[in-house]
NUTI-902158 format. One record per residue (C-alpha): x negated, y, z; residue in one letter. Coordinates in steps of 0.5 Angstrom, whole numbers, padded with zeros to 4 digits, always signed. Layout:
! residues N
XYZa
...
! end
This chain:
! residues 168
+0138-0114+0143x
+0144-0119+0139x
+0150-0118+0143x
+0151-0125+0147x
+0158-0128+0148x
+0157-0126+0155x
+0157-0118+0155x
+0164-0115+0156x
+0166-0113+0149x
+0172-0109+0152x
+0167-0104+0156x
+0163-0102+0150x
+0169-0102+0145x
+0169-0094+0145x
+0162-0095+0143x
+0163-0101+0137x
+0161-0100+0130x
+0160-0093+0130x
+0153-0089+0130x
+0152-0085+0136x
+0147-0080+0137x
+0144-0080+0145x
+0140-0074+0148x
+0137-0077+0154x
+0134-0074+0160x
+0127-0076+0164x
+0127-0073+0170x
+0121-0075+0176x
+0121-0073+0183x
+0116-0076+0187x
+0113-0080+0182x
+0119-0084+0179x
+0125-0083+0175x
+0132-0082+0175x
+0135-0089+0172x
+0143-0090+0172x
+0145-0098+0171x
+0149-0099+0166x
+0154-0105+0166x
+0157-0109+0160x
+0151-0109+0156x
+0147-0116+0158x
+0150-0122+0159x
+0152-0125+0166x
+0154-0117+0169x
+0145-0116+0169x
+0144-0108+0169x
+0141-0104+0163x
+0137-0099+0167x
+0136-0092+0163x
+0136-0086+0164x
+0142-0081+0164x
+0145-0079+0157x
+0150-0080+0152x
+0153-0078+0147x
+0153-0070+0142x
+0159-0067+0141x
+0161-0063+0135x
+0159-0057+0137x
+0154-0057+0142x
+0147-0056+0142x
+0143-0063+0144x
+0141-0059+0151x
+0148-0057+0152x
+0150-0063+0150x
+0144-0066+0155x
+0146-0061+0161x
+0153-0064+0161x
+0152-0071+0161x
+0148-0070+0167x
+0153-0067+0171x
+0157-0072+0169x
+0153-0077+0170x
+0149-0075+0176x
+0152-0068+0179x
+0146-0065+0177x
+0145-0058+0174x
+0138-0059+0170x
+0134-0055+0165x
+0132-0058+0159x
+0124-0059+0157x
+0121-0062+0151x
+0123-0067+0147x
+0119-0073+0148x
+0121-0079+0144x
+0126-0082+0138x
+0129-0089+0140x
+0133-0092+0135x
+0139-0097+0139x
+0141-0103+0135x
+0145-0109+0137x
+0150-0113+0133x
+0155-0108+0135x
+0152-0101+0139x
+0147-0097+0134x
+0144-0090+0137x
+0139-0086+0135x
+0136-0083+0142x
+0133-0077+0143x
+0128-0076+0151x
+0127-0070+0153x
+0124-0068+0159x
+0128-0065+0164x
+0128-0061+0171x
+0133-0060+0177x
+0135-0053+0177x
+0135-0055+0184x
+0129-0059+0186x
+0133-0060+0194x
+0140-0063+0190x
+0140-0070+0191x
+0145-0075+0185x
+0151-0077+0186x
+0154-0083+0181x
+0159-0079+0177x
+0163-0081+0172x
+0164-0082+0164x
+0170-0078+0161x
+0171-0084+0156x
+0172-0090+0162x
+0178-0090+0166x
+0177-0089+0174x
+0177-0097+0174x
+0173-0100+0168x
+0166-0094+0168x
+0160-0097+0166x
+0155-0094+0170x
+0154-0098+0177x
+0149-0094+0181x
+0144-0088+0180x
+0137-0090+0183x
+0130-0087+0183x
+0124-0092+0181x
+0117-0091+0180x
+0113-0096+0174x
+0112-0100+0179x
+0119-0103+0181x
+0121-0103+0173x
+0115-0107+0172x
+0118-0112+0177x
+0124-0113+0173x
+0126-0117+0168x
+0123-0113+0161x
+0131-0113+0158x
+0134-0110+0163x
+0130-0103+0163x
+0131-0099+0156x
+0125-0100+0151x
+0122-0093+0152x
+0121-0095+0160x
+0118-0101+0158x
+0111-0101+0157x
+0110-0094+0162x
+0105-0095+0168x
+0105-0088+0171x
+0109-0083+0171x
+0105-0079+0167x
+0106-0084+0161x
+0113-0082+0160x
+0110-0074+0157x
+0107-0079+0151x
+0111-0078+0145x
+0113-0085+0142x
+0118-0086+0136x
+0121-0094+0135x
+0125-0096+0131x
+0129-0102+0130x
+0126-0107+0125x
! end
């Protein structure tokens, strides 16, 4: 995914020309997954639906690293599962190396609530809305707006089949 003159470059500034390493959840309940929209990354102000994580801290376990990021993110407390997939994010300016894990809500009653992103202040955060969608709804959507590992999922039982992408 090259970078586009439309995208908003001074949102992704704390992320540009640095590798990063993501540990991302895969949550399910009731047959869809909890997706955050991210803002800045397609041209004309399009979300980027993926789910939530971000980036590992020195010093953190990639499940500590995890389980804050969802706090952060979605207010949930969830317990870390297996580690599904390995994504390798690269446009002209973002790369990532991206770890999937499965995670569950430590409780199943709580529901999300959009949180926030410590490295954005109040007025600029990227993450626009939280939202649990089924394959079905992602299959609706235009392809670039939905993460790459989502793509191609038609049940939700597909996401617990390990994929490996790297970027050409």
């Amino acid at each position: 995914m090259p970078d586009t003159p439309t995208q908003d470059s001074s949102l992704l500034a704390a992320y540009a020309h640095q590798v990063r390493v993501r540990p991302c959840g895969l949550l399910i309940h009731e047959g869809a997954l909890l997706l955050a929209a991210h803002r800045g990354l397609l041209p004309d102000g399009a979300p980027f639906w993926s789910p939530p994580g971000g980036g590992w801290q020195f010093g953190e376990s990639l499940h500590e690293c995890l389980r804050r990021e969802f706090r952060e993110e979605t207010g949930l407390t969830v317990n870390v599962g297996r580690f599904l997939h390995l994504h390798e994010f690269k446009t002209d300016t973002l790369q990532a190396l991206e770890m999937f894990f499965e995670v569950t809500a430590a409780d199943p009653a709580a529901l999300p609530q959009l949180g926030t992103d410590p490295e954005h202040a109040a007025d600029a955060q990227i993450l626009t809305e939280l939202a649990f969608l089924t394959p079905r709804q992602l299959i609706a959507l235009p392809m670039q707006q939905v993460h790459p590992v989502l793509r191609q999922i038609i049940s939700p039982d597909d996401i617990f089949i390990p994929q490996l992408r790297f970027a050409p």
